[in-house]
DOKESE-733368 format. One record per residue: residue number from 0; residue in three letters; x, y, z of N, C-alpha, C, O in turn. Coordinates in nm, 2 decimals, decimal comma, padded with zeros to 4 digits. Each point is the difference from the previous one (the first is absolute). Layout:
<r badren="NUM" dokol="ALA" n_x="X" n_y="Y" n_z="Z" ca_x="X" ca_y="Y" ca_z="Z" c_x="X" c_y="Y" c_z="Z" o_x="X" o_y="Y" o_z="Z"/>
...
END
This chain:
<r badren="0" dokol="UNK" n_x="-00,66" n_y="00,79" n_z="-00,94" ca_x="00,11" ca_y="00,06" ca_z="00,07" c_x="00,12" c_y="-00,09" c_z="-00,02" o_x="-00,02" o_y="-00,12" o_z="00,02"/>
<r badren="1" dokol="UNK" n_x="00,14" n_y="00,16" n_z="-00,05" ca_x="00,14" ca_y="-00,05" ca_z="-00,04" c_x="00,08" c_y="00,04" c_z="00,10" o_x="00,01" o_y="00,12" o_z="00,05"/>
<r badren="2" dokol="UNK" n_x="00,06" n_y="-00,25" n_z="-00,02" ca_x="00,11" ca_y="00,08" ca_z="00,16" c_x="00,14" c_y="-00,02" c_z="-00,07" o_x="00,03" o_y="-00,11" o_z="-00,05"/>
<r badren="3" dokol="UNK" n_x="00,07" n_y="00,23" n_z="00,04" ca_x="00,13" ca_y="00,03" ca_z="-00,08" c_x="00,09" c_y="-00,14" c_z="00,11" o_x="00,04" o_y="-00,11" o_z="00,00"/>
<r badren="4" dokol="UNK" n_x="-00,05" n_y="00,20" n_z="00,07" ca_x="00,10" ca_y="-00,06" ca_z="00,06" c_x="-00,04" c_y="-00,09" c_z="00,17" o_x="-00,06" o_y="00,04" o_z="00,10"/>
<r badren="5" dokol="UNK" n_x="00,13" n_y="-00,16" n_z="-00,14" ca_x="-00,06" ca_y="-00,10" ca_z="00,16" c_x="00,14" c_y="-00,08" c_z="00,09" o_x="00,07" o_y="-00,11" o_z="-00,02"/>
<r badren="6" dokol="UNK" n_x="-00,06" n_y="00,20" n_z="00,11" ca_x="00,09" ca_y="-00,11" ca_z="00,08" c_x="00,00" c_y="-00,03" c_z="00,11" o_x="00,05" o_y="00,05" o_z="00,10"/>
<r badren="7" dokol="UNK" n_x="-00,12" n_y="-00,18" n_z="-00,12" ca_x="-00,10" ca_y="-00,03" ca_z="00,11" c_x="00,06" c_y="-00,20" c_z="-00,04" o_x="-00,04" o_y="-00,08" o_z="-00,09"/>
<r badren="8" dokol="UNK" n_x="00,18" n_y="00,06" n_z="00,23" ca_x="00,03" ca_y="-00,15" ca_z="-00,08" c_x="-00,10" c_y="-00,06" c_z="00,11" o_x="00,06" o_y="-00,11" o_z="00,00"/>
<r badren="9" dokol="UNK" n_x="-00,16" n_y="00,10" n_z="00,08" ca_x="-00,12" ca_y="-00,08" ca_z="00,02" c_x="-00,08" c_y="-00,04" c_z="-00,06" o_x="-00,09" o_y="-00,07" o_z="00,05"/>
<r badren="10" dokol="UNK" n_x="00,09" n_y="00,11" n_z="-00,19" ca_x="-00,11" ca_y="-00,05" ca_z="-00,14" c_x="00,13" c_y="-00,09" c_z="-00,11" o_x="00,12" o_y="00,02" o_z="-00,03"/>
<r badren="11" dokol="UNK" n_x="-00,21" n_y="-00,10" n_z="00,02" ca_x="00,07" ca_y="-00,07" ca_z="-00,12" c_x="-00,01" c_y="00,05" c_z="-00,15" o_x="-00,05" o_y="00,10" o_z="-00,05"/>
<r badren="12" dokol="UNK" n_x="00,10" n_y="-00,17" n_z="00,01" ca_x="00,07" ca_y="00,07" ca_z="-00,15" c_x="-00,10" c_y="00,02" c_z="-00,10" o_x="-00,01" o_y="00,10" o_z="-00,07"/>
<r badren="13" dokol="UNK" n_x="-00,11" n_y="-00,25" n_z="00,09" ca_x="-00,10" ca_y="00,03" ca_z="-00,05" c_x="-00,08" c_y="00,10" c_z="00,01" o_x="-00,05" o_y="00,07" o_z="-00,09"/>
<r badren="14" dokol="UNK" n_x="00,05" n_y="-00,06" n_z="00,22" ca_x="-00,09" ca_y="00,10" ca_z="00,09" c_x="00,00" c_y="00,18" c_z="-00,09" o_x="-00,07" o_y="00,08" o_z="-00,06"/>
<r badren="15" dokol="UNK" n_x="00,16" n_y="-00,11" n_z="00,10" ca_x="00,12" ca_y="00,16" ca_z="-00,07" c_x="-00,05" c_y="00,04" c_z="-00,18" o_x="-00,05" o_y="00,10" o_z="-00,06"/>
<r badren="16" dokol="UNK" n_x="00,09" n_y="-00,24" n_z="00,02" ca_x="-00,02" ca_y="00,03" ca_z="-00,12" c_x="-00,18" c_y="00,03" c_z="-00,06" o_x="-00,04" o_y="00,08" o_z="-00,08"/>
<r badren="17" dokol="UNK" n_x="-00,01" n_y="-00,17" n_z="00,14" ca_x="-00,18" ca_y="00,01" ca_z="00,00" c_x="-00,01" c_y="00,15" c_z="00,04" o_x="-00,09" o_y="00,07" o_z="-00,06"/>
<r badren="18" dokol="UNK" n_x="00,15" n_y="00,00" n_z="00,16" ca_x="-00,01" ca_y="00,16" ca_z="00,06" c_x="00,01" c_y="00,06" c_z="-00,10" o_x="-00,07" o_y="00,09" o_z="-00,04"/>
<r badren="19" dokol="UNK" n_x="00,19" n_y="-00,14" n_z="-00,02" ca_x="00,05" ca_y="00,13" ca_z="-00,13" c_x="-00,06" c_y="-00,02" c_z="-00,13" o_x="00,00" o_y="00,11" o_z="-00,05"/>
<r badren="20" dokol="UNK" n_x="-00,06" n_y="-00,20" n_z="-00,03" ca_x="-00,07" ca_y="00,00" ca_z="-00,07" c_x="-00,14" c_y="00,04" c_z="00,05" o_x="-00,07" o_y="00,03" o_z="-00,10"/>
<r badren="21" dokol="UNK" n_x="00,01" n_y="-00,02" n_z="00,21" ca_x="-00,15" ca_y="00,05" ca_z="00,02" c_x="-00,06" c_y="-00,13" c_z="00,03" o_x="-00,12" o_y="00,01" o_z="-00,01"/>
<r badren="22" dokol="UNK" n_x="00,15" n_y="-00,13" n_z="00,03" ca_x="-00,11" ca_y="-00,09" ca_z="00,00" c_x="-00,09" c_y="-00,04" c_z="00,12" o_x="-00,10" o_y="-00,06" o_z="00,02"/>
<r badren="23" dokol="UNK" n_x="00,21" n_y="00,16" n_z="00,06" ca_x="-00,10" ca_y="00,01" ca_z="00,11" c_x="-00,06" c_y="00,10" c_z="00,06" o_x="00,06" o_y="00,10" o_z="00,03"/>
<r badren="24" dokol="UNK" n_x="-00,25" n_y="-00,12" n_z="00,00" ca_x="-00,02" ca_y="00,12" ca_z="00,07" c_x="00,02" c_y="00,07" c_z="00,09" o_x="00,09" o_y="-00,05" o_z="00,08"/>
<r badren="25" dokol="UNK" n_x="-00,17" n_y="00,21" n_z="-00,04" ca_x="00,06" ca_y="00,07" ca_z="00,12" c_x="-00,02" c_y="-00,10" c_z="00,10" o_x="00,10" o_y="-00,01" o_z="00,06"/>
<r badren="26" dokol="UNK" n_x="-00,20" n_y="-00,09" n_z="00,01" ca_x="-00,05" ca_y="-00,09" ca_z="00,06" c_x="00,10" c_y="-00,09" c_z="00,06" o_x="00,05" o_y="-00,03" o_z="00,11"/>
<r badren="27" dokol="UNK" n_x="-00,03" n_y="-00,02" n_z="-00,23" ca_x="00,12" ca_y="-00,10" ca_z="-00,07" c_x="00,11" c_y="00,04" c_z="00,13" o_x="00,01" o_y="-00,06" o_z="00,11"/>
<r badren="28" dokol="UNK" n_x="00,05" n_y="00,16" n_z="-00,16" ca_x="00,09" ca_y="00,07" ca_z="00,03" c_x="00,02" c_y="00,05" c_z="00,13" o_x="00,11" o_y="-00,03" o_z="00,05"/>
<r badren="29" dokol="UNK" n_x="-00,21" n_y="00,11" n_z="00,03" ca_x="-00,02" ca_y="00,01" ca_z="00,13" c_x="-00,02" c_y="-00,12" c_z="00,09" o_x="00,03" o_y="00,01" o_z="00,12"/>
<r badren="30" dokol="UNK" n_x="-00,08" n_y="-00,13" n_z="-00,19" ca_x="00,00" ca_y="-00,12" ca_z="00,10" c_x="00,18" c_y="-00,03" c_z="00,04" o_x="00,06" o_y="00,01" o_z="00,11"/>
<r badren="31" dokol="UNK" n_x="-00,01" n_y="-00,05" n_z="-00,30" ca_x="00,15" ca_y="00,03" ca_z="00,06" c_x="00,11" c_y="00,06" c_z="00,09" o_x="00,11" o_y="-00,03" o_z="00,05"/>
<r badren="32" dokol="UNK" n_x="-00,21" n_y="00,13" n_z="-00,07" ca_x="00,08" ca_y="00,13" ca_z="00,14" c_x="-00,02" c_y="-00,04" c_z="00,09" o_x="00,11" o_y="-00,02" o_z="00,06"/>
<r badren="33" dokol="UNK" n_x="-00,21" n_y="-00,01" n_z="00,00" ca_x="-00,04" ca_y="-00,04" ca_z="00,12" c_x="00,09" c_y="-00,15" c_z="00,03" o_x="00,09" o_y="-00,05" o_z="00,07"/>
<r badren="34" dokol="UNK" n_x="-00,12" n_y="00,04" n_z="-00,11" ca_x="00,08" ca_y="-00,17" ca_z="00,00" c_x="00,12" c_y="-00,03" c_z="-00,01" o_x="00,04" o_y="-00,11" o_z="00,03"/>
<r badren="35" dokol="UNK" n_x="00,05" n_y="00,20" n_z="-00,08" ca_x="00,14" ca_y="00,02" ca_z="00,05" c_x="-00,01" c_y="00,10" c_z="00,13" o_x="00,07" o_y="-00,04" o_z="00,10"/>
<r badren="36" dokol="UNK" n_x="-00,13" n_y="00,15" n_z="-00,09" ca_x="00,03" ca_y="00,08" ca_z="00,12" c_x="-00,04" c_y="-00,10" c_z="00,12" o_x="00,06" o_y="-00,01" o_z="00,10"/>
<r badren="37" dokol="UNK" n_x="-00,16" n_y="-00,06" n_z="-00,12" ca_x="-00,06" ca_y="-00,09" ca_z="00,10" c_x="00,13" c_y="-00,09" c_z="00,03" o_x="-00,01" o_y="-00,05" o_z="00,11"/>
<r badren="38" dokol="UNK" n_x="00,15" n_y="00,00" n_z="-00,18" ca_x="00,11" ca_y="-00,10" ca_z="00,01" c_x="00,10" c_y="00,09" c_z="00,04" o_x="00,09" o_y="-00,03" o_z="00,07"/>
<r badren="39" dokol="UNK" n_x="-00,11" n_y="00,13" n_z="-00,13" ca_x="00,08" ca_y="00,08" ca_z="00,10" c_x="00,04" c_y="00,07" c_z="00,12" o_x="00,10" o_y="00,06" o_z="00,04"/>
<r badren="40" dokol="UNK" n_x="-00,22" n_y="-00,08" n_z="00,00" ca_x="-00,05" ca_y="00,05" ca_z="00,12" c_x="00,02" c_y="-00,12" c_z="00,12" o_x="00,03" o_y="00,03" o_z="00,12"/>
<r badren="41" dokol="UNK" n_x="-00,04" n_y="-00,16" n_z="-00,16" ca_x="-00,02" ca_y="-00,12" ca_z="00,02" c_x="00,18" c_y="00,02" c_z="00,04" o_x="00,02" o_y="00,06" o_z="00,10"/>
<r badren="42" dokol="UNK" n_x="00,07" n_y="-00,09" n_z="-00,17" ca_x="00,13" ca_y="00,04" ca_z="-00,01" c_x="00,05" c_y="00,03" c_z="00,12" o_x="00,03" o_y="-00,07" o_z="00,10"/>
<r badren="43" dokol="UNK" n_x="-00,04" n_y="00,23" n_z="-00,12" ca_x="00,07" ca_y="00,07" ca_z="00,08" c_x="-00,06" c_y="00,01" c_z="00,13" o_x="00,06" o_y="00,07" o_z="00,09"/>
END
């Protein structure tokens, strides 16, 4: 799975770029989610 478009400035550049080429799994990926919504939540 390939994500077009990400704008999301809580991920780093690496982060971003590893997303858009695929190098990371759905796994991968969902932990990330979590792990920014978890800092955002933290936040606000």
């Amino acid at each position: 799975m390939r994500y077009k478009y990400l704008w999301n400035s809580g991920l780093s550049k690496n982060e971003i770029q590893n997303i858009e080429n695929g190098l990371y799994s759905d796994e991968q990926i969902c932990f990330l989610c979590e792990a920014f919504m978890n800092s955002y939540r933290i936040k606000k």
